[in-house]
C-alpha positions as CSV (number, residue, x, y, z in Angstrom):
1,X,17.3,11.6,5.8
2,X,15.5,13.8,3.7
3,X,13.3,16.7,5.6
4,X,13.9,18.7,8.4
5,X,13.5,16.4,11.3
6,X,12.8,17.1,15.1
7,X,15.8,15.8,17.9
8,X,16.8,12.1,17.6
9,X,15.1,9.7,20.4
10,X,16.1,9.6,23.8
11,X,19.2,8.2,24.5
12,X,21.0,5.9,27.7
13,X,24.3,7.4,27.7
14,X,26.1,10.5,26.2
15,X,29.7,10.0,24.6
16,X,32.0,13.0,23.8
17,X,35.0,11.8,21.3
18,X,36.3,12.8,18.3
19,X,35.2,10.5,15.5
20,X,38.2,9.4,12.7
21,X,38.1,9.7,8.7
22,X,39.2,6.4,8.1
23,X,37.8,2.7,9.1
24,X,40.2,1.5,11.2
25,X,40.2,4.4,13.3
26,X,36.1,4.6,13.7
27,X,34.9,5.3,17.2
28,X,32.7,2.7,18.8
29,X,29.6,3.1,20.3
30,X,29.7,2.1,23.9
31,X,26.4,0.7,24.2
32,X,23.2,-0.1,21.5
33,X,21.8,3.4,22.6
34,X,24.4,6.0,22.8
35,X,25.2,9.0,21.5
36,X,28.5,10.6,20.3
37,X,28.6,14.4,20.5
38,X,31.0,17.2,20.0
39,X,32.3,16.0,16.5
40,X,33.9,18.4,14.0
41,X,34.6,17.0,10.7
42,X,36.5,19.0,8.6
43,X,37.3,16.8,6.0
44,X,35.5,14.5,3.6
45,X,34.1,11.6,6.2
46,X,34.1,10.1,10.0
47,X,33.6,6.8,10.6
48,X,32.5,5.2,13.6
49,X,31.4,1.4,14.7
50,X,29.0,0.0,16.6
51,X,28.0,-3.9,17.4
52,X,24.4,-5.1,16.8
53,X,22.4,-6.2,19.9
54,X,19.1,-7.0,17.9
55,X,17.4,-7.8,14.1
56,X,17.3,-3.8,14.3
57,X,17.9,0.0,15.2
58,X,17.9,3.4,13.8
59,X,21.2,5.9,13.5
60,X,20.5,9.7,13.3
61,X,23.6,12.5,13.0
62,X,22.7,16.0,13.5
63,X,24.0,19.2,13.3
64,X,25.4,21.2,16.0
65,X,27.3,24.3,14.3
66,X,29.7,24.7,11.7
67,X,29.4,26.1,8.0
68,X,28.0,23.1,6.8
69,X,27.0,19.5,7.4
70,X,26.6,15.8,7.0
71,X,25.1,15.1,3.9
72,X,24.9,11.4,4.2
73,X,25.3,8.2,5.9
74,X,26.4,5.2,4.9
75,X,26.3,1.7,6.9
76,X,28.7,-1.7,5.7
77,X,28.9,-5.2,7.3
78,X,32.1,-7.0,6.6
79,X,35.9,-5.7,7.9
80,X,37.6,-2.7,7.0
81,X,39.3,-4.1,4.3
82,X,36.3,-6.1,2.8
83,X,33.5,-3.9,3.3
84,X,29.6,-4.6,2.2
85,X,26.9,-2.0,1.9
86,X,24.3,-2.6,4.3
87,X,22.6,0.6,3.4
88,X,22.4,4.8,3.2
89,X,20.4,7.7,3.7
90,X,20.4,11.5,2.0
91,X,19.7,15.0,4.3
92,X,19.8,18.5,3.4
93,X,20.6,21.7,4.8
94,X,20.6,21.6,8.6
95,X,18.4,18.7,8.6
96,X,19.1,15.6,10.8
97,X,20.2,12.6,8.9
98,X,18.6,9.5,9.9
99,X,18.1,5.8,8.8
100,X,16.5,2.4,10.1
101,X,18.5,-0.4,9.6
102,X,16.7,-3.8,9.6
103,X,18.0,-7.4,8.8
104,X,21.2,-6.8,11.5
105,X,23.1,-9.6,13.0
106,X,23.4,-10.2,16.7
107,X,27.2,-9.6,17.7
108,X,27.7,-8.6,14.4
109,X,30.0,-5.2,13.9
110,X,28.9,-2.3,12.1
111,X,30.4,0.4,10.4
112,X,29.1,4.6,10.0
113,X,30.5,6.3,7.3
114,X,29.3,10.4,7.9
115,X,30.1,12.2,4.8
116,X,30.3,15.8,4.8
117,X,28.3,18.0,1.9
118,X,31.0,20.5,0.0
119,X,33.5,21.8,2.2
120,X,33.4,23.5,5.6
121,X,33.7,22.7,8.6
122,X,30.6,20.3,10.0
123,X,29.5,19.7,13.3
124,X,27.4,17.3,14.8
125,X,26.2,15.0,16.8
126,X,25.3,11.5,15.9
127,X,23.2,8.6,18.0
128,X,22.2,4.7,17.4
129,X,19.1,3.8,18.8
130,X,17.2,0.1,18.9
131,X,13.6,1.2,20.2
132,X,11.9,-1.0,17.5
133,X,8.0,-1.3,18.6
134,X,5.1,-3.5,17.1
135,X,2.6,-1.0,15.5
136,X,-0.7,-0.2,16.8
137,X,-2.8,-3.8,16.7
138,X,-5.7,-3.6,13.7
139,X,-8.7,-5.7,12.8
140,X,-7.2,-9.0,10.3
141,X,-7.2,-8.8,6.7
142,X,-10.7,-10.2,4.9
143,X,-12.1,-10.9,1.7
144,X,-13.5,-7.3,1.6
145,X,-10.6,-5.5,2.5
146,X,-7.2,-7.4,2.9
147,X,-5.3,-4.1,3.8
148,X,-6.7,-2.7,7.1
149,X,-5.8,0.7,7.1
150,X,-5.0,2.3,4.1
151,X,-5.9,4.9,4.7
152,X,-3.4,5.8,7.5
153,X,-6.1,6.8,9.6
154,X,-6.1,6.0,13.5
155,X,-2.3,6.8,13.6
156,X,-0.7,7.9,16.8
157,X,-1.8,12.4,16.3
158,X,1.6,13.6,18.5
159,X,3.6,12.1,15.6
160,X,2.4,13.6,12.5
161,X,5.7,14.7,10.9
162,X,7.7,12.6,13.5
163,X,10.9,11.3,11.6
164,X,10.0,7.7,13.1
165,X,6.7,6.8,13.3
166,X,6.9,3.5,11.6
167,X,9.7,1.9,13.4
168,X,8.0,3.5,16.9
169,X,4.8,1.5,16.3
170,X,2.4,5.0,15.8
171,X,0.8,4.1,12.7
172,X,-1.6,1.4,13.0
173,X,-1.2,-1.7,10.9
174,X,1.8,-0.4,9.3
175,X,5.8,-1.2,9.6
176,X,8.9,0.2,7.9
177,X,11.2,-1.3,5.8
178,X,13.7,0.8,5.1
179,X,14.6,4.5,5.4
180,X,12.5,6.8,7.5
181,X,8.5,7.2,5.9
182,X,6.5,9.9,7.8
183,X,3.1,10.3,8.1
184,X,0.5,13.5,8.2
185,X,-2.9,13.8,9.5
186,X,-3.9,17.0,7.1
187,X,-4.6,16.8,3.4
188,X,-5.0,13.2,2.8
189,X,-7.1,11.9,-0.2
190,X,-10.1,10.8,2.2
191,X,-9.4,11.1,5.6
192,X,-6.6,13.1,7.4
193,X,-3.7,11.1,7.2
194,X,-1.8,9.9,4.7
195,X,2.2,8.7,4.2
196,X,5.2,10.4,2.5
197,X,7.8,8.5,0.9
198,X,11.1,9.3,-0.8
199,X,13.6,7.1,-2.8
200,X,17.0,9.1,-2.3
201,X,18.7,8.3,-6.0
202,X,19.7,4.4,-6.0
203,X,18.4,1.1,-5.0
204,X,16.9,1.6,-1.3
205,X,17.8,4.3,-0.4
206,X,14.7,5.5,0.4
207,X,11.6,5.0,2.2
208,X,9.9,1.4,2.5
209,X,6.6,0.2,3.8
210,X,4.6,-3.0,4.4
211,X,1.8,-4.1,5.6
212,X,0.1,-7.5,6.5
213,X,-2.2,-9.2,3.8
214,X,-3.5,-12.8,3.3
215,X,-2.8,-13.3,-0.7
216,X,-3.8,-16.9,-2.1
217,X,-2.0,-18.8,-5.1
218,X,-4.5,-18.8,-7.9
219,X,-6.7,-16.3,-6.5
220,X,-7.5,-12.6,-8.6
221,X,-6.8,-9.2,-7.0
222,X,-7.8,-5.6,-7.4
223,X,-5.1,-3.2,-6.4
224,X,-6.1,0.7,-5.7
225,X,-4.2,3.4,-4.7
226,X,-3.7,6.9,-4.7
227,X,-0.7,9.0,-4.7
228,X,0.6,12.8,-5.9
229,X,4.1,14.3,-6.4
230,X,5.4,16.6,-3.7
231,X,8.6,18.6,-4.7
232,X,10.5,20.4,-1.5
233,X,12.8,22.7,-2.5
234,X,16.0,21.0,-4.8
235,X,14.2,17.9,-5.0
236,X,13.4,16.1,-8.8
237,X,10.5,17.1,-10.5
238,X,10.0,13.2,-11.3
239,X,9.3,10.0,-9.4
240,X,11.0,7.5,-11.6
241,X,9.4,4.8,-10.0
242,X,6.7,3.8,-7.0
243,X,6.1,-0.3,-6.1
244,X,3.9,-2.1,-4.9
245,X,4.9,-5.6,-4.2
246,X,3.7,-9.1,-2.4
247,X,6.4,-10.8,-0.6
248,X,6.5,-13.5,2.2
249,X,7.4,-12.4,5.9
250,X,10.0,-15.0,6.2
251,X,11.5,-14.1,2.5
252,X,13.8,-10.9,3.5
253,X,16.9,-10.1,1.9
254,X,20.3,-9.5,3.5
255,X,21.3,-7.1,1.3
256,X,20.9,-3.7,0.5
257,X,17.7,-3.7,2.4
258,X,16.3,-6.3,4.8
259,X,13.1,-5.2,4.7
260,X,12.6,-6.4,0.5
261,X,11.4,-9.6,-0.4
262,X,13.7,-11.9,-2.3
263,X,13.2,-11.7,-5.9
264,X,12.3,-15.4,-5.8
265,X,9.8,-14.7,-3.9
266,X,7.9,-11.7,-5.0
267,X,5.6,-10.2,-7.2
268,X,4.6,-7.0,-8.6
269,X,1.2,-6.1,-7.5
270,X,1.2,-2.3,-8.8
271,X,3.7,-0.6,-10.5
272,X,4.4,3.4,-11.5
273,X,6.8,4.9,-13.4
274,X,7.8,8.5,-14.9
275,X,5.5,10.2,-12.1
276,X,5.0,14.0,-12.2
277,X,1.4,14.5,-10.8
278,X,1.1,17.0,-8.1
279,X,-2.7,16.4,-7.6
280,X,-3.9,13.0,-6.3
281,X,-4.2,10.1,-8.9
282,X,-6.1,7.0,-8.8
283,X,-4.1,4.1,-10.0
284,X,-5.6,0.4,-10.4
285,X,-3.9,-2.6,-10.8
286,X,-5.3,-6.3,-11.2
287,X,-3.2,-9.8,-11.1
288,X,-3.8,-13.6,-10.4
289,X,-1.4,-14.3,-7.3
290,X,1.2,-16.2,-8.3
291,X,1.9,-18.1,-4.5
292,X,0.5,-17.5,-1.0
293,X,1.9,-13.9,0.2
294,X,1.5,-12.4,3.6
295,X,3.2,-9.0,3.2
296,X,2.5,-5.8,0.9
297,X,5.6,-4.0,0.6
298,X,5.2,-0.1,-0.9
299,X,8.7,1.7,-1.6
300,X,9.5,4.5,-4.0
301,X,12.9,3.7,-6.2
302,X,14.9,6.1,-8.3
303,X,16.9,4.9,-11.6
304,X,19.7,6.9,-10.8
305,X,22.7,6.8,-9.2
306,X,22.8,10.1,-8.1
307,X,20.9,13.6,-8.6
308,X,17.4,14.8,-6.5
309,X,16.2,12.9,-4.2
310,X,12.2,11.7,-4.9
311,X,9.1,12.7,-3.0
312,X,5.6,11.4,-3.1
313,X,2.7,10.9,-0.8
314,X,0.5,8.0,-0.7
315,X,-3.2,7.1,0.4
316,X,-6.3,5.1,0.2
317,X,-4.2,1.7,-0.3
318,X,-6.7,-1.2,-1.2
319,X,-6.3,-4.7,-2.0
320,X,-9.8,-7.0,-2.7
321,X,-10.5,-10.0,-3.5
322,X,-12.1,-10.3,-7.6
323,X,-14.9,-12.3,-6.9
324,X,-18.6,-12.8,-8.6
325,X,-21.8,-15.2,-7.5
326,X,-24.5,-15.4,-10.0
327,X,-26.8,-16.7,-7.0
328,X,-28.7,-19.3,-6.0
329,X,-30.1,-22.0,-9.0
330,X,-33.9,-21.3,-9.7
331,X,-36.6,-23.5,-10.4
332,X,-39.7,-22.4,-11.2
333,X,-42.7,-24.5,-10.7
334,X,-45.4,-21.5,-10.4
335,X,-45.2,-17.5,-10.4
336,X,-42.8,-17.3,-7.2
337,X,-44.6,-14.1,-5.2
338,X,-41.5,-13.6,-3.0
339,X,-37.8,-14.3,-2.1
340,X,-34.1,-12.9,-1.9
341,X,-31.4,-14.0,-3.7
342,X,-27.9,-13.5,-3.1
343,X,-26.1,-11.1,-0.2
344,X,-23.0,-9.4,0.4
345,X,-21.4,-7.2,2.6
346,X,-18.8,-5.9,0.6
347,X,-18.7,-3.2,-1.4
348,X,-18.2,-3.2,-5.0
349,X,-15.0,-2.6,-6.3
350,X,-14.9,0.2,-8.3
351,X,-14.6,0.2,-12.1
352,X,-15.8,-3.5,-12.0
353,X,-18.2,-4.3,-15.3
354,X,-20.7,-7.7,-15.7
355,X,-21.6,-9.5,-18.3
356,X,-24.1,-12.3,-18.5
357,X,-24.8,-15.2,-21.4
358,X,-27.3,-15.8,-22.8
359,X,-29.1,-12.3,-22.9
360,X,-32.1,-14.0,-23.6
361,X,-34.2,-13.8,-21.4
362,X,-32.4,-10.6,-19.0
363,X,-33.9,-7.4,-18.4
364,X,-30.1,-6.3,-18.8
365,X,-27.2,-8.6,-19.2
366,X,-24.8,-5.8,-18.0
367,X,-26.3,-5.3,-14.6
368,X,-24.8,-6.9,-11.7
369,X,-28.1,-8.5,-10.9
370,X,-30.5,-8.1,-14.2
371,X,-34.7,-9.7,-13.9
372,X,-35.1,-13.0,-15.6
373,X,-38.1,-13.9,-17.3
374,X,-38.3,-17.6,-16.7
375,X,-38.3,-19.4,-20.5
376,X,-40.0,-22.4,-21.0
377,X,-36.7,-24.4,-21.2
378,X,-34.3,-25.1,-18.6
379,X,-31.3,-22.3,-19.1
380,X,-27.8,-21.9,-16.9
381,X,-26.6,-18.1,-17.0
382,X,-22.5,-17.4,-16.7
383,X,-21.8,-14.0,-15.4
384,X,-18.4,-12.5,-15.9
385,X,-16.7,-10.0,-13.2
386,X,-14.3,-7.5,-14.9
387,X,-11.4,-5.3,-14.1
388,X,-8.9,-3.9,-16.9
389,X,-7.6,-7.6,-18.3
390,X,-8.5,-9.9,-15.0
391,X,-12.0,-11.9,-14.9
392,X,-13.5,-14.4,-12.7
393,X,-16.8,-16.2,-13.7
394,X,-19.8,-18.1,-11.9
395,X,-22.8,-19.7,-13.3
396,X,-26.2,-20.4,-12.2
397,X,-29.1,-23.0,-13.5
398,X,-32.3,-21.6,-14.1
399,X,-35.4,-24.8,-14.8
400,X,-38.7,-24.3,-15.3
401,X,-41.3,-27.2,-14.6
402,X,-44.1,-25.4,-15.2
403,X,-45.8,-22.2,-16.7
404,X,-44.1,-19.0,-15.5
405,X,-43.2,-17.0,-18.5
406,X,-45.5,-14.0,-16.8
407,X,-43.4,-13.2,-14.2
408,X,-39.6,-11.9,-13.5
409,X,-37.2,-12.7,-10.6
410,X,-34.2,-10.9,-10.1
411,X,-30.5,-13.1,-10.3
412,X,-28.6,-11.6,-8.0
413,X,-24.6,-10.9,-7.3
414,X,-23.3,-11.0,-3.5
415,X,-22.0,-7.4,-3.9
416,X,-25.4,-6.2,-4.5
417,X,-28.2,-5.8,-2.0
418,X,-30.3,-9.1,-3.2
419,X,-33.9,-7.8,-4.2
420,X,-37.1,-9.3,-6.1
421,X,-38.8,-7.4,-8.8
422,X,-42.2,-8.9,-9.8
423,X,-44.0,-7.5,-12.4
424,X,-47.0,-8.9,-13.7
425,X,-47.9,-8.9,-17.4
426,X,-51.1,-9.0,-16.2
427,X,-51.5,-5.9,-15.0
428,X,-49.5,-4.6,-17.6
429,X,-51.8,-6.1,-20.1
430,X,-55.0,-4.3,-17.8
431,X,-53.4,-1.0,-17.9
432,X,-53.1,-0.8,-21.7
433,X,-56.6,-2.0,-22.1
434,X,-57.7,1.0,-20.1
435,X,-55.9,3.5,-22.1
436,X,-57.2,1.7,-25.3
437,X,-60.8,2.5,-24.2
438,X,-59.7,5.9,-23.3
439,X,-58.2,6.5,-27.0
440,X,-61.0,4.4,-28.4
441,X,-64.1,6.6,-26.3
442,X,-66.0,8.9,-28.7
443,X,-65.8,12.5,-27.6
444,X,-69.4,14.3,-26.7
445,X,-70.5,17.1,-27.7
């Protein structure tokens, strides 16, 4: 597809023909995993057909001699004389081309168009392949991290740099959609491992990814993420654009990519455009989810037709829950001398800000959990949770029935260890008599 990529899986049986340049001509594949060697193309395509077994497989060509080589494959549906896209897939310079095809039909023909780069003389090799595997099992989403492993950690070491990883099951948590992502287990952001993706100049025809989520109608979401612009050799200097999109695992597309959600059932969580960093950059996002989702899809996309293909890596994918808990209501009958209030787990999210009303009252109404001073009338306290333009609030009734105005108790959020500060005015009041009498003492002699 797009790097230099090691041989193409194992395959059940070995056929030697010589593939056709037109449609109607195209060699079949004699069984779902086969391989065709020995072809020389010395024009401007082969063809060759092949008919679906399963919802998926994986077609690789690579080159064997000759002055130059396939360049690109292309995969319809349909007949010869009605063809439809299904998808394609980019290589370079001795490099194997290869491409996962999802969303396929049982019984269903196929159709490989191998297009030659410049002219020459190519020769190559060229297999089909369905050994689709569930990825490694991972804990289930929760409220304080609904993407498992995003950091591509605890991925399968032998295939770092693999061209398959995804569709093989080797990175934990983690599936393809489209095109042929890789992952590395040097120089991620945190961690080792991280993913490389590339959109190859048009609509998917790149890399996809998605993970499982649990996404609620209503609910707010923080998105973070980090990624930084790689550039091989003849590649663009610019990623036009990255997603990041919720979709529904039983809302796929036919067409061009299966993998996709339909665009009636979707929504933009995160998106990048006009990226040239070459250092890793934070990006946050925040949204109210618009329906249930059960899928975070991640796929780079190019704006044009043709030209370079698009490389970036990504790491450090995060998706939490915008939540805020002003605590347990409080009422005050005498100077409580002890308690907790409030308890979390989680971690905060980062860049989060608070904001509590009234400030009367509040050691520090931006704090997460500022002291009260109990006032003599009853009082409720909001608290807002913020993150660029997203907010959720929570309130909490604070009554006094008797005389406390002495003492402080600390209003706590769940994302913060709960503590209680007391501080007594009366010793405060004891220490500043003492210094008076110091200041006040007339010197001797």
């Amino acid at each position: 597809m797009k790097k230099i990529l090691s041989a193409f899986l194992l395959v059940t049986l070995i056929v030697s023909a010589k593939a056709q340049t037109t449609c109607a001509t195209a060699v079949d594949f004699l069984s779902p995993d086969s391989c065709i060697t020995g072809n020389v193309l010395s024009s401007a395509e082969m063809w060759f057909e092949f008919t679906a077994d399963s919802a998926q497989t994986s077609v690789a060509a690579y080159r064997s001699g000759g002055t130059t080589y396939i360049r690109k494959i292309e995969v319809y549906s349909g007949t010869c004389g009605s063809l439809v896209f299904k998808d394609s897939s980019l290589g370079s310079t001795d490099s194997t081309v290869f491409i996962n095809l999802s969303g396929l039909v049982a019984s269903t023909k196929y159709y490989i168009k191998a297009v030659r780069y410049n002219t020459g003389t190519a020769n190559f090799d060229i297999g089909l392949n369905n050994q689709f595997k569930a990825p490694i099992p991972c804990a289930a989403p929760t409220a304080c991290g609904l993407v498992s492993n995003g950091g591509f950690e605890s991925s399968t070491a032998g295939y770092s740099g693999h061209f398959n990883p995804f569709p093989l099951g080797k990175v934990t948590c983690w599936r393809h959609t489209h095109g042929s992502p890789q992952v590395f287990n040097s120089g991620g952001n945190t961690g080792s491992w991280y993913t490389l993706l590339s959109s190859n100049a048009g609509t998917f025809t790149g890399d996809g990814i998605y993970t499982d989520v649990n996404v609620v109608a209503g609910h707010t979401y923080v998105l973070d993420f980090y990624i930084k612009k790689v550039t091989p050799a003849g590649t663009g200097s610019t990623v036009d654009n990255l997603y990041i999109k919720l979709g529904a695992s039983t809302s796929f597309a036919a067409l061009p990519s299966a993998g996709i959600p339909n665009p009636g059932s979707q929504q933009t969580a995160g998106h990048v455009t006009a990226f040239t960093n070459t250092g890793w950059t934070h990006y946050s996002f925040c949204y109210s989810a618009n329906a249930n989702y059960d899928r975070l899809f991640i796929y780079p996309e190019s704006n044009s037709s043709n030209g370079s293909n698009q490389y970036l890596v990504l790491d450090d994918v995060q998706l939490t829950e915008l939540t805020v808990n002003a605590g347990s209501d409080l009422a005050f009958s005498s100077c409580p001398s002890s308690g907790n209030l409030g308890s979390s787990t989680c971690a905060p999210i980062p860049g989060v800000t608070y904001s509590w009303l009234p400030v009367a009252g509040l050691s520090d109404p931006a704090s997460p959990n500022p002291v009260i001073n109990p006032v003599s009338s009853n009082q409720t306290y909001t608290v807002t949770a913020s993150v660029g333009a997203c907010s959720v609030t929570d309130a909490v009734n604070v009554t006094n029935s008797g005389s406390c105005s002495g003492s402080y108790v600390m209003l706590c959020l769940p994302r913060q260890q709960a503590q209680l500060h007391l501080i007594s005015l009366t010793v405060r009041s004891l220490i500043r008599t003492q210094l008076q009498l110091k200041w006040n003492r007339t010197p001797t002699a």
